[in-house]
Every structure is written in C-alpha cells, then in structure tokens.
VMD Tcl script that draws the C-alpha trace (Angstrom):
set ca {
  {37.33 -41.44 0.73}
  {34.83 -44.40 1.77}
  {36.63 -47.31 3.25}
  {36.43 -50.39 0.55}
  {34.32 -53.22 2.21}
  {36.11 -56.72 2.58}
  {34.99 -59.00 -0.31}
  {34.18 -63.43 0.23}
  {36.92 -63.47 -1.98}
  {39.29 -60.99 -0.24}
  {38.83 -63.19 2.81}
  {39.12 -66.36 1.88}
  {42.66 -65.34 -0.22}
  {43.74 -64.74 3.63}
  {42.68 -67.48 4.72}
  {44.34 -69.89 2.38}
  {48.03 -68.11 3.05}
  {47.09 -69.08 6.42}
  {46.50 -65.29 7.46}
  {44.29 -65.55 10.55}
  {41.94 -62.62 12.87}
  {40.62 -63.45 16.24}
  {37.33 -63.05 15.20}
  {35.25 -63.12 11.92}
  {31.80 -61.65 12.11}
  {30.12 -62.79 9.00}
  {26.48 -60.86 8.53}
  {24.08 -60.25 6.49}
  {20.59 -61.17 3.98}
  {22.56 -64.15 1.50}
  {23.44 -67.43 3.69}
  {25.64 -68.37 0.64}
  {28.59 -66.58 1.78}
  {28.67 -66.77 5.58}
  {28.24 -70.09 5.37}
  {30.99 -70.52 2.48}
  {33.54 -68.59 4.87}
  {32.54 -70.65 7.94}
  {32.36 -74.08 6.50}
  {36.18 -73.01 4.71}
  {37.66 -71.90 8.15}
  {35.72 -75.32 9.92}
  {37.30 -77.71 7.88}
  {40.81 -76.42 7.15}
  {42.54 -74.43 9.97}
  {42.79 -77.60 12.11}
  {43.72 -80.98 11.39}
  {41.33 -83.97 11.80}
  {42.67 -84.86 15.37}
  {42.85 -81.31 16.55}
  {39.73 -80.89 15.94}
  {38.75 -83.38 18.74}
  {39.75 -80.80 21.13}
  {39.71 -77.42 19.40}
  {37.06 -77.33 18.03}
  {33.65 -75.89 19.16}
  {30.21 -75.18 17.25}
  {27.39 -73.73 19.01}
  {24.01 -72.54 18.08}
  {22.77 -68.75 19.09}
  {19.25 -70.09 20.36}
  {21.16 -72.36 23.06}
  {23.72 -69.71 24.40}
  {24.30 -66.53 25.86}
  {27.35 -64.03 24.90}
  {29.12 -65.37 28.02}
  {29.42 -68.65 27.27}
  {31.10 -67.62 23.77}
  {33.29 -65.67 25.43}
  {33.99 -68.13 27.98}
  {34.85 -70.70 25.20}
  {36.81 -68.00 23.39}
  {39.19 -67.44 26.19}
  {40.35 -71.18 26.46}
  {43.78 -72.16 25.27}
  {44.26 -74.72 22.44}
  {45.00 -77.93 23.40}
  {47.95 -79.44 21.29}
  {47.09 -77.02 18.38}
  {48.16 -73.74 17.41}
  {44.73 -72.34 17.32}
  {41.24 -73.12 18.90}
  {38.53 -72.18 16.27}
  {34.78 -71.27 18.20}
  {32.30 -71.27 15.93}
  {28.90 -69.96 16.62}
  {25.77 -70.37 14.38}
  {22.44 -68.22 14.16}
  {23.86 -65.49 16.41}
  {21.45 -63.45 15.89}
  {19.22 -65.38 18.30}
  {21.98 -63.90 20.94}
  {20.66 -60.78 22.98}
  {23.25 -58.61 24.45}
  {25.70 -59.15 21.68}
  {27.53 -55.93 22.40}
  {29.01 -57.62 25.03}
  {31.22 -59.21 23.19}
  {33.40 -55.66 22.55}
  {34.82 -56.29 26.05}
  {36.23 -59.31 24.47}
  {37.43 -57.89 21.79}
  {39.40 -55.25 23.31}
  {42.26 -58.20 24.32}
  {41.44 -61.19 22.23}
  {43.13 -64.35 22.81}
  {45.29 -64.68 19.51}
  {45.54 -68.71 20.06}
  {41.42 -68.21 19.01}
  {39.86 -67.58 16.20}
  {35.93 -66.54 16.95}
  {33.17 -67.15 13.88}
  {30.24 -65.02 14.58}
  {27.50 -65.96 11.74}
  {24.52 -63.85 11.90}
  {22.03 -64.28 9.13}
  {19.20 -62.21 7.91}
  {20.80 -59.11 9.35}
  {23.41 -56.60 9.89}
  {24.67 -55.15 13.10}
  {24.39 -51.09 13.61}
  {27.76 -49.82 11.94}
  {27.54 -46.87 14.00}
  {27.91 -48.51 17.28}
  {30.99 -49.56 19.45}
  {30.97 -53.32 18.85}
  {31.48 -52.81 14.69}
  {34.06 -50.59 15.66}
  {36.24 -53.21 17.79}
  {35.00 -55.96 15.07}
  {36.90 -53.85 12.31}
  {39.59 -52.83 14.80}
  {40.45 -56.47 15.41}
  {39.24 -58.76 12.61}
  {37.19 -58.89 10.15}
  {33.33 -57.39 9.65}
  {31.77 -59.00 6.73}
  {28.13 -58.14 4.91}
  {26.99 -60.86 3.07}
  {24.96 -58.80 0.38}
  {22.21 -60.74 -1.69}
  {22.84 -61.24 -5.43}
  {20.93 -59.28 -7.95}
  {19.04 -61.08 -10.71}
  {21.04 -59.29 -12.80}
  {24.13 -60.59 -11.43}
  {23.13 -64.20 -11.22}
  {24.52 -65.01 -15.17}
  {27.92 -63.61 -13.99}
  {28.00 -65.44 -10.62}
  {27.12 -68.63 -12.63}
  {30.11 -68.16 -15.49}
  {32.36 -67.21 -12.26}
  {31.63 -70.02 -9.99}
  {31.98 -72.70 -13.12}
  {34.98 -71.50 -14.51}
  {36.41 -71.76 -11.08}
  {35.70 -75.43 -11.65}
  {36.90 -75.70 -15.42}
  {33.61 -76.05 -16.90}
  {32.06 -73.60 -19.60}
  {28.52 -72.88 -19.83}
  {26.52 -71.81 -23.03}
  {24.89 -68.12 -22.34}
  {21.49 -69.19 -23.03}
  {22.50 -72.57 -20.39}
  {23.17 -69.91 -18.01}
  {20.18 -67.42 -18.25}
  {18.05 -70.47 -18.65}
  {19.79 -71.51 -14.77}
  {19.48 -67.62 -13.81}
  {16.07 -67.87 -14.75}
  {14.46 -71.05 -13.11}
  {16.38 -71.00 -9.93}
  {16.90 -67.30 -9.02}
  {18.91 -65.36 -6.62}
  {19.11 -68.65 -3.99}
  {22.58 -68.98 -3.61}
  {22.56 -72.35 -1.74}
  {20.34 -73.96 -4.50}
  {22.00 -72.55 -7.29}
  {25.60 -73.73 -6.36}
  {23.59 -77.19 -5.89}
  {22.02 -77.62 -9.27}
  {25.45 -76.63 -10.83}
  {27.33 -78.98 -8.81}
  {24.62 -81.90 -10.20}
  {25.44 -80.29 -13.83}
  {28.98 -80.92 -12.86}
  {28.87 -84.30 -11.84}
  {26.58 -85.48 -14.88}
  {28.80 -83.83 -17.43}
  {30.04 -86.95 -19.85}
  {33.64 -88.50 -19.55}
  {35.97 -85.93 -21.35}
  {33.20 -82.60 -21.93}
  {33.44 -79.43 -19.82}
  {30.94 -77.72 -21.50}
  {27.51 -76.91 -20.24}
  {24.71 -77.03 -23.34}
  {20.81 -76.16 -22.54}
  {20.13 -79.91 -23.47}
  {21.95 -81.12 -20.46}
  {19.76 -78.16 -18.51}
  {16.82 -79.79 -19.74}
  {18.05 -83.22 -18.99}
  {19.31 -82.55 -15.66}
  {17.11 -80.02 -13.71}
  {14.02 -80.70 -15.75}
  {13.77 -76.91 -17.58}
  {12.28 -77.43 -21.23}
  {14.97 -75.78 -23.24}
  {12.41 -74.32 -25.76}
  {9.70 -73.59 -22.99}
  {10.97 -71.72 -20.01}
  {10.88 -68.07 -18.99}
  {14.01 -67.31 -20.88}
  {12.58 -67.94 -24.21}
  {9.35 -66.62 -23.34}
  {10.99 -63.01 -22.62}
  {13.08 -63.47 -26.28}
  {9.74 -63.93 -27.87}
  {7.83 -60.75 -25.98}
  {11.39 -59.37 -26.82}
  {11.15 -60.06 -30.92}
  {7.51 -60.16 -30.93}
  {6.69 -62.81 -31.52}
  {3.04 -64.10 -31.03}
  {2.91 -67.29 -31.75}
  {6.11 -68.40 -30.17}
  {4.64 -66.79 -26.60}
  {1.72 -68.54 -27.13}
  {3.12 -72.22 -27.16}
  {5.41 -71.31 -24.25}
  {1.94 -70.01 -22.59}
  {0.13 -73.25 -23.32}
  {2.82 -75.15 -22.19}
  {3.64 -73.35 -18.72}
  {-0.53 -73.76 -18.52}
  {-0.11 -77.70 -19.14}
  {3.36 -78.02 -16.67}
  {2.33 -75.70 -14.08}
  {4.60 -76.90 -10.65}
  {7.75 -76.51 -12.78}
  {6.53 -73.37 -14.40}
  {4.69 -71.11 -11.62}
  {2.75 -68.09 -12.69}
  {4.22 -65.86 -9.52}
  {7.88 -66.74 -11.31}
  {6.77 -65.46 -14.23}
  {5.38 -62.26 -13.51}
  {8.24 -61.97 -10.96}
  {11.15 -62.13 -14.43}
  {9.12 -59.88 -16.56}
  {8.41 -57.31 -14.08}
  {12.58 -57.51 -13.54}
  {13.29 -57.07 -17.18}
  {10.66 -54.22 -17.96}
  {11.71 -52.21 -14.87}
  {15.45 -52.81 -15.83}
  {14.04 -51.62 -19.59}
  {12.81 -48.48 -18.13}
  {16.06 -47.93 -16.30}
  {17.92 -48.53 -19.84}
  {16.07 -45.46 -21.38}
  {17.90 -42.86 -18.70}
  {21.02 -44.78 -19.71}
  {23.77 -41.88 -21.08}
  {24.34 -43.98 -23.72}
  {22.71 -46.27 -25.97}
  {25.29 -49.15 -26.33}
  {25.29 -52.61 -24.59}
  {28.34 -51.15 -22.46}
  {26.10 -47.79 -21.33}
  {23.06 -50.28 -20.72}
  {25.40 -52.89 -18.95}
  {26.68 -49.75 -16.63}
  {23.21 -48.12 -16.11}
  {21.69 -52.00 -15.20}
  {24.92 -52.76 -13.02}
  {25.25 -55.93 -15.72}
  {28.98 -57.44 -15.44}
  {28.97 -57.76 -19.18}
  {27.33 -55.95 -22.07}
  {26.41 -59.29 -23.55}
  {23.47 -59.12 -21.16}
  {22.55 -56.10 -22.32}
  {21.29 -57.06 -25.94}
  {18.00 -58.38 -24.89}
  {17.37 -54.55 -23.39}
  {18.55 -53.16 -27.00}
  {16.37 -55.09 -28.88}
  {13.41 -54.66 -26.37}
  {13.97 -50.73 -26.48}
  {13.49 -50.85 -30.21}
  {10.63 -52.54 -30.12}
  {8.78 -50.75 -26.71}
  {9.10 -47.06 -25.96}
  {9.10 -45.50 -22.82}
  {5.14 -44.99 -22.45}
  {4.40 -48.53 -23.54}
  {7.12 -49.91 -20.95}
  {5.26 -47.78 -18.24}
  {1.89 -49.47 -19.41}
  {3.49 -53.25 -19.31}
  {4.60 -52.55 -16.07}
  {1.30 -51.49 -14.88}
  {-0.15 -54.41 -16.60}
  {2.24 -56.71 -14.90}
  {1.34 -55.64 -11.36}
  {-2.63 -55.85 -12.12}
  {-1.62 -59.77 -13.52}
  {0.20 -60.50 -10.11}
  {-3.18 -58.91 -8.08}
  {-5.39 -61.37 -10.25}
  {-3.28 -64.51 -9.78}
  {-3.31 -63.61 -6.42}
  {-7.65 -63.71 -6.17}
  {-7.74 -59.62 -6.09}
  {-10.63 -59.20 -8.69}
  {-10.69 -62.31 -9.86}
  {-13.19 -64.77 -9.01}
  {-12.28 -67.46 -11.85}
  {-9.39 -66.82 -14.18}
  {-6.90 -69.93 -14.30}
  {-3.26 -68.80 -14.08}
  {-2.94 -70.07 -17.84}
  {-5.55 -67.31 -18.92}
  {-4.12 -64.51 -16.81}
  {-0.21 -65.29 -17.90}
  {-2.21 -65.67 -21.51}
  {-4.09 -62.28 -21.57}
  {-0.75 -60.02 -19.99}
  {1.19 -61.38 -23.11}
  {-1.58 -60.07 -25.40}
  {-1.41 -56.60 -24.35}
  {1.96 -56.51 -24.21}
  {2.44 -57.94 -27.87}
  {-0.21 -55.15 -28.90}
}
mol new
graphics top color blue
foreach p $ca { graphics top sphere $p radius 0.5 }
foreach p [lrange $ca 0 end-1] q [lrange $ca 1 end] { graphics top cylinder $p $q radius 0.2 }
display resetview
C-alpha cells in the first residue's frame, strides 16, 4: 500500500498543537503553500523577544549547506527552540549534505528548508532521512479545475460565502496563481459592507474590475447554450477592453474546458457525479456546464474545436498571420465553433 503524502493542512494541524520536527523540507512547483507553512512556523513558534536571538532567515543564493548546518547546531538562547529558516534553497549545491545532519538533529532546532520550483529525487538518501526525521512536503500546483473549490474552501475558512458564478468568474480571471488569488479575495474581504458575508459578482466587478456580463465565464455559458449573439457582444467587448481581457487567456480557458469535454465522453457514467470523478471536480455542481456542452457538441466536433483552438493560439501568436487583430481571430474561432 502507497504511503499517504503529508497534506498543508495535515501540517499545519501539528503545528498549531505545538507538535514540532527538526526539520521541514517544503518543495515543490506552487509557492502558495511553502510559503504558507514557513511564514506560519516564522511568526508563531517564538515569541516577539525570542525571536531577537532565535531566530535566523537566510537566502540559498548567499549560503552554502555548511553554514545551515552550522546555524542548525546552535543552542537556543532563552527559548525552547531556535527556528533556521532558509529561503530559495534550491540555489544550494551539495544539498545532500545535509543527511549527515539529519542523522542526529539538534531537537532544540527546528530547520525550514523551502525549495521552490522543484522537487528533490525521492529515491535518494537525503528524502529518506527527511521522512525519517521530519517532515517532506510537495507543494503540488492547483488544477484549474480545482481553483472554484480552493476558493469556497479558503472563504469559508474566513466566514464569507461566495456566489458560484462569483467564484468561477475569480477562477476564471485570475487562474491557478495561488499568491494572487488569496490576494484579490482578501481585498473582496476587506470591501465586503458592514454586516454582509456574502460574495455577489457585482462586488467582483466592483472590486477587481471583471465585467460581470463580459468575462470568460459567460463567454464559455454562451458557446455552452449556443448562443450567437451573446458571444458576439462578449467578443466585441474583450476586442474594445483588451489589457483586462487578453486573447492568450482566452484561448488558454476554452482549450481547458473542451479538453476536459473530451475527457467527460470516456466518463463511466453520464451524471454530474461520473463527470465530477472522471474531471477530478470536488463537486458535481461543476460538472453541469460539461453536461450541457456534451449535448450540444459530440465527440468529433469537440476534436475539431480543439484543433481549431490550437490553430487560433498559432495566429495570435504571428504563425500565418500577417494582419488579423486579436478581436478578429477570438471572433472567427467562436464562429466555427457555434457552427
């Protein structure tokens, strides 16, 4: 049976009963969570006056593994616990080092390791001693898919409700940056009126400056129902606001949703559950849009769309194009997927 990786959540629940490893080696492609771990351990395992003396930050690019280790095996001064962390270590060459360490860590410590935009080698000794004595953690990047669940997640956590087309609207404009997203909800947060913790597309519109009619989310419903002439204002106004409405976006969300629709045809069963299992969706309400699309687009068409979708991204790009606008590209992949 495959060993059940260590969740953000699973560590920080450890954290918070006070439940501390030597060292915490926080990897991986999404900054979002290494840096929510580090910044939690940073600012509450140590008072504001231990910190003075306990507390050490350092930065991969200026330091070699035996200064970190050198720093690791001081005592605490006045404190229960010294807390070393160390930023962009993947700048850090010989990094396996740091398993001679690890075989007798000084418990007073407790040693961050945050190495972004990449994993070490499971297979090699260092992981080993890592798992052996604390805690190896893979900092996965979110799925578009995921992002609507992520949002409802994060602000309920806060007490505030968000309407679903709010949230795909969010989903949509932003994507699957982490660090922005949790931004722009916190500014939702804070500009919620006196008394209201709920989240309505106006306030996205008023807020982080998405048109709640004209935005990629409503453009997919109307390729989704068909209709024409709904696509076509959206069209002319992404052509007439195009910095908050970027062609590359665009193409980027449909090809997403026609790939996941091509997906949804293999699913076992037909059912905004079987769709929301096949697609990896945390909850079949996400799946409807795929429902209604697969009634509308068969399997061939899909195929076609998605070929159609990739020759639009080529054009906006200047591949066999010598003097299309964006507007009349975005407006001529609509057409032929409308007809």
């Amino acid at each position: 049976m495959a060993k059940q990786e260590i969740t953000c959540d699973d560590i920080l629940k450890e954290l918070r009963a006070k439940q501390y490893r030597p060292v915490y080696y926080l990897m991986g492609e999404e900054p979002y969570y290494i840096d929510l771990i580090a910044d939690y351990i940073t600012d509450n395992i140590l008072t504001e006056t231990e910190k003075e003396f306990n507390l050490t930050v350092v930065y991969g690019a200026d330091v070699d593994i035996a200064t970190v280790i050198n720093a690791a095996k001081r005592y605490p001064m006045m404190s229960e616990h010294q807390v070393v962390v160390v930023k962009e270590a993947q700048n850090i060459r010989n990094m396996e080092e740091l398993s001679y360490y690890l075989q007798k860590p000084l418990l007073s410590t407790i040693l961050v390791i945050c190495h972004k935009h990449g994993v070490l080698d499971r297979r090699k000794k260092l992981a080993a001693e890592i798992e052996k004595t604390g805690v190896l953690f893979e900092s996965k990047k979110v799925k578009d898919a995921q992002l609507p669940a992520f949002i409802t997640s994060y602000m309920k956590r806060k007490g505030v409700d968000m309407e679903p087309k709010a949230t795909a609207m969010l989903a949509d404009f932003v994507g699957a940056d982490l660090s922005r997203l949790t931004g722009e909800l916190e500014k939702l947060i804070i500009t919620l009126p006196k008394g209201h913790t709920r989240i309505t597309p106006e306030q996205i519109e008023k807020n982080i400056g998405i048109s709640k009619d004209y935005n990629n989310f409503e453009l997919r419903s109307a390729i989704v129902e068909k209709d024409v002439l709904k696509a076509n204002k959206i069209i002319k106004y992404f052509e007439e606001n195009p910095k908050t409405n970027p062609i590359q976006m665009t193409l980027s969300l449909l090809f997403g949703f026609f790939s996941n629709l091509m997906l949804a045809y293999y699913a076992p069963e037909k059912s905004e559950q079987g769709i929301a299992n096949m697609l990896g969706l945390r909850t079949p309400w996400q799946a409807k849009d795929y429902l209604a699309a697969m009634r509308r687009y068969n399997g061939v068409k899909t195929m076609q769309i998605i070929g159609e979708i990739r020759y639009a991204d080529a054009k906006s790009k200047g591949v066999g194009n010598p003097s299309l606008s964006d507007g009349d590209i975005l407006r001529e992949l609509v057409f032929k997927i409308l007809h």
